[in-house]
C-alpha positions in Angstrom: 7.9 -22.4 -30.4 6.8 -26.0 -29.6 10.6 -26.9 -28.9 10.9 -23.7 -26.7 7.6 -25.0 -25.0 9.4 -28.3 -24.6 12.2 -26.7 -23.0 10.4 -24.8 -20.9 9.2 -28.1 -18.8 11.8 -28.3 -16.3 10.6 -24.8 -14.8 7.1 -26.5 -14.0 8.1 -27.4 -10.6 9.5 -24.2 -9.8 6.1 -22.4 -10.7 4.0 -25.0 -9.2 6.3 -24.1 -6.1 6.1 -20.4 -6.6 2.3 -21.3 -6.2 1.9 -23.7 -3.5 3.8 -21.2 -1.3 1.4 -18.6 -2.1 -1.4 -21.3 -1.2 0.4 -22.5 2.4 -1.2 -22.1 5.8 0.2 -20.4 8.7 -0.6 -23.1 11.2 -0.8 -21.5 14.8 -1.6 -22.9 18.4 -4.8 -21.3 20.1 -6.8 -22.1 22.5 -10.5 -20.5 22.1 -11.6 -17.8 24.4 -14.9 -18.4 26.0 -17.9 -15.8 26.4 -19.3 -13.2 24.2 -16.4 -13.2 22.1 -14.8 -16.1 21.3 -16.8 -16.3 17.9 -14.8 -13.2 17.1 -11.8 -15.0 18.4 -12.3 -17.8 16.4 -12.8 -15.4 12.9 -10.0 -13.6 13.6 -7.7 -16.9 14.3 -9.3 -18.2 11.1 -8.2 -15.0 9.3 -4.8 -14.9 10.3 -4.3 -18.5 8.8 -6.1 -17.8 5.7 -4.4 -14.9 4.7 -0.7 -16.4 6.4 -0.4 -12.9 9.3 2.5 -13.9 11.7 1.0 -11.7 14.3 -2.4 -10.3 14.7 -4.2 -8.1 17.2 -8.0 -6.8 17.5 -10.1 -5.0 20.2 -13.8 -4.2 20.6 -14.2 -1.0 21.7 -16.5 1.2 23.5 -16.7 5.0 24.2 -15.9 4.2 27.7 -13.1 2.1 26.8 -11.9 -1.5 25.2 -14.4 -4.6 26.3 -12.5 -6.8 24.2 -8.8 -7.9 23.0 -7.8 -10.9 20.8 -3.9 -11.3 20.3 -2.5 -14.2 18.5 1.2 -15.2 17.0 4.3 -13.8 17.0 5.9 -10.6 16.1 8.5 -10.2 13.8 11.0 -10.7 16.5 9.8 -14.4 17.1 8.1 -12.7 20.5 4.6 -13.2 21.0 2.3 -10.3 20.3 0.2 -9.0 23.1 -1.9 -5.7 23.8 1.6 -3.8 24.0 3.3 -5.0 21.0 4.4 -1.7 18.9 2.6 -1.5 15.1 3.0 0.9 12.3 -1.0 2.0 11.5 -0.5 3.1 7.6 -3.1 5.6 6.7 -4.9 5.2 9.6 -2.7 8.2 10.4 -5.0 9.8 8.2 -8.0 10.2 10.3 -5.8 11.1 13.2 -4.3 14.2 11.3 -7.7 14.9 10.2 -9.2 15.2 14.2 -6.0 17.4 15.0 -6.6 20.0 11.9 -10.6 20.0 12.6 -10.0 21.0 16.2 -7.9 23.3 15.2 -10.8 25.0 13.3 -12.8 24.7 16.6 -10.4 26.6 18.2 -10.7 29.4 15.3 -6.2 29.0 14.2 -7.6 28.1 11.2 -10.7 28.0 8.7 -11.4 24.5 6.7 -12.9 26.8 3.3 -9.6 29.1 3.4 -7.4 28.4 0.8 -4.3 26.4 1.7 -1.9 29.8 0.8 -3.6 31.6 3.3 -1.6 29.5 6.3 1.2 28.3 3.8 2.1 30.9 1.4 4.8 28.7 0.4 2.5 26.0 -1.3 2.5 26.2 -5.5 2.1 23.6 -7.5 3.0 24.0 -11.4 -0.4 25.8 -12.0 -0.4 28.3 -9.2 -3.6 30.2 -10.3 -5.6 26.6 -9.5 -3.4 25.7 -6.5 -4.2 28.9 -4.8 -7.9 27.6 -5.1 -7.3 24.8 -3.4 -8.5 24.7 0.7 -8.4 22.7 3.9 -11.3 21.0 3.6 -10.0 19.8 -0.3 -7.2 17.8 1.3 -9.2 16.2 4.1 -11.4 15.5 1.8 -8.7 14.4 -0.8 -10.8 16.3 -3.4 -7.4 19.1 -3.9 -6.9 17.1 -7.5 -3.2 16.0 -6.4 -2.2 12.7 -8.0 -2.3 9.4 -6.1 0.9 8.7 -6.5 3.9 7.9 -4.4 6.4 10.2 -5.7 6.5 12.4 -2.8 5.5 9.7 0.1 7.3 7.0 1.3 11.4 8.4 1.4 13.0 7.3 4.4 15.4 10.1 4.6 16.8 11.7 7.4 16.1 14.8 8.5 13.1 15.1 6.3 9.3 17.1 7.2 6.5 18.2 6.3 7.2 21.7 5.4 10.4 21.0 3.9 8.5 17.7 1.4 6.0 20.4 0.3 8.4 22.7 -1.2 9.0 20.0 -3.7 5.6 20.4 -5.2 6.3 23.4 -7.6 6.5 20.8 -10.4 3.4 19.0 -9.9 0.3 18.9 -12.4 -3.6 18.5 -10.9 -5.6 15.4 -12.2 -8.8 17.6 -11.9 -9.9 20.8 -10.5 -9.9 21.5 -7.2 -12.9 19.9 -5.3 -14.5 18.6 -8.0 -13.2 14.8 -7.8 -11.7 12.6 -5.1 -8.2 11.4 -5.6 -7.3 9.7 -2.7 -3.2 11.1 -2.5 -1.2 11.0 0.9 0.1 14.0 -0.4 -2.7 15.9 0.5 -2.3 15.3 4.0 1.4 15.9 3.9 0.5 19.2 2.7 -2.2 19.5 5.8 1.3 18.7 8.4 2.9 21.4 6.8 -0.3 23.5 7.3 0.2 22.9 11.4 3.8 23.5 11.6 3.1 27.3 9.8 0.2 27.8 12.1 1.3 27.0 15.3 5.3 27.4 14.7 5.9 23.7 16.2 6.8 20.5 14.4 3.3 18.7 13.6 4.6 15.6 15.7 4.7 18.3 19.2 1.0 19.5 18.1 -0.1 15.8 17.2 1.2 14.4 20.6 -0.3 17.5 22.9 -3.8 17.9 21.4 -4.5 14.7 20.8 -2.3 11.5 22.2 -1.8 12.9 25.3 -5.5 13.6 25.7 -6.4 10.2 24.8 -3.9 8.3 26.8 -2.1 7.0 23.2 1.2 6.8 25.4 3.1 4.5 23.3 2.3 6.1 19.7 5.3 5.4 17.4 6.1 9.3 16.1 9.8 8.9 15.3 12.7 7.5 14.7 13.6 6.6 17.8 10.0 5.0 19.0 10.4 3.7 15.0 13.3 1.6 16.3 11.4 -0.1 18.9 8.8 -1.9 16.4 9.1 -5.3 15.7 10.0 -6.1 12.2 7.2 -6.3 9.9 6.7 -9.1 7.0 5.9 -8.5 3.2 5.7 -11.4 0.9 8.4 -13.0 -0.7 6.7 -15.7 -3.1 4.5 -16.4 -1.0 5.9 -16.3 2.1 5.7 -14.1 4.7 9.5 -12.9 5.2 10.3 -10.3 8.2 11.9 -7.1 7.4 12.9 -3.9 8.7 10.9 -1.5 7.5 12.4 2.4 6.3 10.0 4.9 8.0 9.1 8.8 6.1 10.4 10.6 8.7 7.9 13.6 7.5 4.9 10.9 7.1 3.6 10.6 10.5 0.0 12.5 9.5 -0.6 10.6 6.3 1.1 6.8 7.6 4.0 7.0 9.2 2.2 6.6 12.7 2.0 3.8 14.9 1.5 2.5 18.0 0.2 -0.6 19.9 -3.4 -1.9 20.1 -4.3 0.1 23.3 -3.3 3.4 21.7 -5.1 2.7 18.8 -8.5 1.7 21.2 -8.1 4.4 22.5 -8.4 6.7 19.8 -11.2 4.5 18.6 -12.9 5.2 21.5 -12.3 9.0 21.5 -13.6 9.0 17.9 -16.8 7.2 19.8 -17.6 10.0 21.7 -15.4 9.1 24.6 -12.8 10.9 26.6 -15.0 13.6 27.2 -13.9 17.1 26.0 -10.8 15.8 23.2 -13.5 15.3 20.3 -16.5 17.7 20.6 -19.6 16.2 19.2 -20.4 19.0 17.0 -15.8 18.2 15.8 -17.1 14.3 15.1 -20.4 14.9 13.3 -18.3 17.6 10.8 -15.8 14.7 10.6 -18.8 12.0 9.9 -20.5 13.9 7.0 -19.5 13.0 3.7 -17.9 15.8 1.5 -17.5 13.1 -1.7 -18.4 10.1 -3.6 -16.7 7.6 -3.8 -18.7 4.6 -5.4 -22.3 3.8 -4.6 -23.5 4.3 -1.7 -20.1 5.3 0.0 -18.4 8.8 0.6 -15.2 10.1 2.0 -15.5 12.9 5.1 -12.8 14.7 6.9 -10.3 11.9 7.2 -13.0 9.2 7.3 -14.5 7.2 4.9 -18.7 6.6 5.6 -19.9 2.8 3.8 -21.9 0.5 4.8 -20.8 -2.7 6.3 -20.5 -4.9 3.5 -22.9 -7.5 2.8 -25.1 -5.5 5.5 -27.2 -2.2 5.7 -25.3 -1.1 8.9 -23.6 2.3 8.7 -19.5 2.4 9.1 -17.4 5.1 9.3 -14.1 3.5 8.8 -10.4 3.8 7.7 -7.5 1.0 6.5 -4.0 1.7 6.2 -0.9 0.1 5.0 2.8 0.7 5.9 5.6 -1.5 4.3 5.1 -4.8 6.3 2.2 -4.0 8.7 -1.6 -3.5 8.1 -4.6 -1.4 10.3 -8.1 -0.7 10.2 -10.5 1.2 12.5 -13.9 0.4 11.9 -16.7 2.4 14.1 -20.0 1.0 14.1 -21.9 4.6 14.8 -25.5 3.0 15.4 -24.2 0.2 18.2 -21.6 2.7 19.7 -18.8 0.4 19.4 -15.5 0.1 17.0 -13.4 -2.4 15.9 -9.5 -2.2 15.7 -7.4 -4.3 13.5 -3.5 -4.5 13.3 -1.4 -7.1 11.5 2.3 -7.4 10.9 2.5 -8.5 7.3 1.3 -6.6 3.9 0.7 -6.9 0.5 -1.1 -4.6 -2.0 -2.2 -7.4 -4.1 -3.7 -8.9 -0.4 -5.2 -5.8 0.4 -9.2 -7.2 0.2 -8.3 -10.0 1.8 -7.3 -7.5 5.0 -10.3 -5.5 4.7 -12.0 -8.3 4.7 -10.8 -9.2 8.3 -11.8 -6.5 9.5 -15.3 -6.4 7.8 -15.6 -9.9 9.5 -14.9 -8.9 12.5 -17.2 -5.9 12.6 -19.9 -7.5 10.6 -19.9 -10.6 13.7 -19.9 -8.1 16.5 -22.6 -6.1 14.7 -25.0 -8.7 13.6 -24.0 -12.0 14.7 -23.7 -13.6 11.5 -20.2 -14.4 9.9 -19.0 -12.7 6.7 -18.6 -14.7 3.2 -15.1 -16.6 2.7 -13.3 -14.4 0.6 -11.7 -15.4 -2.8 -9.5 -12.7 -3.5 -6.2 -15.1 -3.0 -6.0 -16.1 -6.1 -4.6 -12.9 -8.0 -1.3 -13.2 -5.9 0.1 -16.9 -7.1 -1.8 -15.7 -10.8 0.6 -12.4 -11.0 3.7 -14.4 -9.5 2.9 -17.2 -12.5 2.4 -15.2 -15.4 5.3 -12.8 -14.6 7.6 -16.3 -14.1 6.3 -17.4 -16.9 7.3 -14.4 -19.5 10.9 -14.8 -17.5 11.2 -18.3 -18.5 10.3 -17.8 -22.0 12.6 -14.4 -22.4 15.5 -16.8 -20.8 14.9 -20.3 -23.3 14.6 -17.2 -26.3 17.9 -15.6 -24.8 19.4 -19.0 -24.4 18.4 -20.3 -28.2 19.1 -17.2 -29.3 23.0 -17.7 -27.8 23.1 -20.8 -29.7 22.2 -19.6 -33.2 24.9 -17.3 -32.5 27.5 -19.9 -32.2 26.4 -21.9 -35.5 27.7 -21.4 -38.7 24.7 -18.9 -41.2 22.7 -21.3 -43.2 22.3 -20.5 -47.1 19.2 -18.7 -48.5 17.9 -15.0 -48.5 19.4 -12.7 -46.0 17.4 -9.7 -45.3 13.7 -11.7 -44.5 14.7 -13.7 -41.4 17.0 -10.9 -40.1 14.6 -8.3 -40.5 11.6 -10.9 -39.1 13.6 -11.4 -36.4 14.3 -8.2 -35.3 10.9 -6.8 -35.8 9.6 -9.6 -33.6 12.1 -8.8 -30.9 11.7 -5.4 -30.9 8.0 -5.4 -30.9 8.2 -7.4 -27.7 10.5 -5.6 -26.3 8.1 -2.6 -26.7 5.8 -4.3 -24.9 7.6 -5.4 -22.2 9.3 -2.2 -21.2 5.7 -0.7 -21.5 4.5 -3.5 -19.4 7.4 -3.0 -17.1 6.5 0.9 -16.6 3.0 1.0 -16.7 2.8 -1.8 -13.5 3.9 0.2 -11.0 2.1 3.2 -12.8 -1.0 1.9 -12.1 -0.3 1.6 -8.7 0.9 5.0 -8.7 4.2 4.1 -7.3 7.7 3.5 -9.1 9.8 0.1 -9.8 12.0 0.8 -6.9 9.1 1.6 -4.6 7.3 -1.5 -5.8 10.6 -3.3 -4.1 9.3 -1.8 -0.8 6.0 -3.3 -0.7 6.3 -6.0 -3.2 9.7 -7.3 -3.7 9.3 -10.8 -5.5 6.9 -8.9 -7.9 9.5 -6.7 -8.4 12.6 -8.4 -9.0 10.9 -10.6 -11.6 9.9 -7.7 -13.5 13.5 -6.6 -13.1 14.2 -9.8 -14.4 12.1 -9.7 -17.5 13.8 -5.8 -18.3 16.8 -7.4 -17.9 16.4 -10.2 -20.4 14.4 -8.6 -22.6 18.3 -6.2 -23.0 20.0 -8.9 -23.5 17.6 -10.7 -25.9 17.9 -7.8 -28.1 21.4 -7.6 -28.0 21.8 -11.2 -28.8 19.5 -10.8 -31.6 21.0 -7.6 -33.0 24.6 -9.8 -32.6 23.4 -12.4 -34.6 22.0 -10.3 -36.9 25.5 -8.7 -37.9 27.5 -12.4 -37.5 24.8 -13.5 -39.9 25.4 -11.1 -43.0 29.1 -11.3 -41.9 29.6 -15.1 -42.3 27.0 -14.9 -45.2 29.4 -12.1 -47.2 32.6 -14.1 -46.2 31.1 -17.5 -47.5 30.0 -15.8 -50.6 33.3 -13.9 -51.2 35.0 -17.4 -50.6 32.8 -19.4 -52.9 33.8 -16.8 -55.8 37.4 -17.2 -55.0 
């Protein structure tokens, strides 16, 4: 092991590489605003260094409309952002869905405590005794007991909706009984889409865009392909780096995070959520939407589309939501008690960055709320620690694979045969256990695949492809120098007796 060690030196500066790119600044030209809000300016400028955002762009808002924007950098197109610059919103799309289905019940088309069959007789899961229990207000709610997983999210394929994604569900198993725990799954409101289109006949992107966008003035909201094609590349990291990309967009995923849209769309839906526009959200629609249904941690509970916290590090109540779509980032923060919101869009993403994102927005709110600046964050260290350790077990698996190679080409040394051979291959194959567990359980706990994992974090990925891969070849080469080694040993021996 200490001569594999040794040989393991020259990869030093390639992981002290791998690092310092996770650790480099984004430097950017700005000069302050001046006013009420050039503190916020300042934060969010500070932000989009920190956590390396090519582009960035925030509003205060008001119920009577936007007192505030901050843009900064460039889009993934090299062009600058402003206030009109396109962004996909994530799960943000979430709460949006959730305002068009609760208005919905105002108008009486549909009841949140029916069960889900009752409007979509097509819907069964495996169990179809407990999916037929399972309501409205379950998947706003994200209580139904679907998985969190990706499985049925995130498939750029043409063609696809709503109604036509949900009939794939007749295979899938609940993680609990319906409403008794919250699973946050963007399957649940892929399900709640498919619910419109059976109620009103029309494709939930027509209902989305005449009961609500319209309304609010959200003219430029990205709802298909062909808006799709007008947003600027988005950035994921690629060690370290922020690289631009084009992102694939779910075709049937505009209610759970396929939507998008620029910075004054999504002001003005803040400011709709605020009480404004007068007539789009009712206030008796908001407050339903406001009350928590389940808990989700101390102190913090999910509504109708909404989650209710506190701001951290602060008593103030928030009723909030992030979202992430391969390559762009977005958060709507209301502050309830002040009257006012805070909207958030960046054009990079990565999961193991997520906190560092919420944290931006936190900041942001947390300064407009109470003056005082949120705690630096220290959350960016688990990015360069996963992209070490996983570089790491590569090197090793390639020095094994490599002395392993060697051995191969020697001539067997004289002793007892079956001990090292059967050492050997019980050491390999234990790791190689491990490894392919590691390998599957990753993504797993992400509830997403290996290919998915690609999508949103492809440097992560290709060097657990990597380790798969050399961990195959490891055990081939061992298993190959197991046989050449009782081979050459038998052949010696038959030749010494001759």
């Amino acid at each position: 092991m200490a001569v594999l060690l040794r040989r393991l030196v020259w990869l030093l500066p390639v992981l002290t590489l791998l690092v310092g790119c996770a650790a480099e600044r984004h430097t950017v030209q700005f000069d302050s605003a001046t006013g009420e809000y050039a503190e916020l300016d300042r934060y969010a400028l500070s932000r989009m260094q920190a956590v390396r955002i090519p582009g960035i762009a925030y509003a205060v808002v008001e119920p009577t409309g936007v007192a505030h924007t901050g843009v900064f950098g460039v889009d993934g197109d090299g062009d600058a952002v402003t206030a009109s610059t396109p962004f996909l919103w994530g799960s943000v799309a979430k709460p949006v869905a959730a305002t068009v289905v609760t208005s919905m019940a105002e108008r009486g088309e549909v009841r949140l405590d029916a069960p889900v069959i009752t409007y979509l007789p097509s819907f069964r899961l495996r169990d179809a005794a407990r999916s037929e229990r399972i309501t409205l207000r379950h998947l706003l709610a994200q209580t139904s007991g679907l998985p969190t997983s990706t499985r049925y999210t995130d498939r750029p394929d043409a063609g696809r909706t709503p109604t036509s994604a949900v009939a794939e569900l007749t295979e899938e198993d609940l993680v609990s009984e319906p409403g008794a725990e919250h699973h946050y799954s963007s399957t649940n409101y892929l399900v709640l889409a498919a619910v419109v289109e059976a109620v009103t006949g029309r494709s939930f992107i027509d209902v989305l865009t005449e009961r609500l966008l319209v309304p609010l003035g959200m003219d430029s909201a990205v709802i298909d392909a062909n808006r799709a094609s007008e947003v600027p590349k988005g950035h994921r990291f690629v060690f370290g780096r922020p690289v631009p990309f084009d992102a694939p967009v779910d075709p049937a995923g505009v209610a759970y995070g396929y939507l998008g849209g620029t910075l004054r769309d999504a002001a003005a839906f803040a400011s709709g959520a605020l009480g404004g526009s007068t007539g789009v959200i009712s206030d008796d629609q908001r407050a339903s939407m406001f009350r928590g249904e389940t808990s989700t941690g101390t102190g913090r509970e999910y509504g109708l589309g909404w989650r209710l916290w506190s701001l951290p590090g602060t008593e103030t109540p928030i009723v909030w939501h992030g979202g992430a779509a391969p390559g762009y980032f977005a958060q709507v923060i209301l502050l309830p008690e002040q009257k006012r919101a805070v909207v958030l869009l960046a054009n990079s993403y990565s999961p193991l960055h997520e906190s560092r994102y919420l944290h931006t927005g936190f900041g942001l709110a947390r300064l407009l709320a109470t003056g005082t600046p949120a705690p630096d964050d220290s959350a960016g260290r688990v990015y360069p620690a996963a992209l070490t350790a996983l570089a790491l077990c590569l090197a090793l698996l390639l020095a094994l694979n490599v002395r392993t190679l060697r051995l191969i080409t020697r001539r067997p040394a004289d002793g007892p045969l079956w001990r090292p051979i059967a050492l050997g291959l019980a050491r390999v194959l234990v790791a190689a256990g491990v490894l392919y567990g590691l390998g599957s359980m990753l993504p797993a706990s992400q509830g997403t695949t290996l290919p998915q994992m690609v999508l949103w974090t492809p440097d992560l990925a290709w060097l657990v492809y990597g380790i798969l891969l050399l961990t195959t070849t490891l055990l081939l080469a061992r298993t190959v120098l197991a046989v050449r080694t009782v081979r050459g040993r038998t052949s010696l021996r038959t030749a010494t007796r001759v």
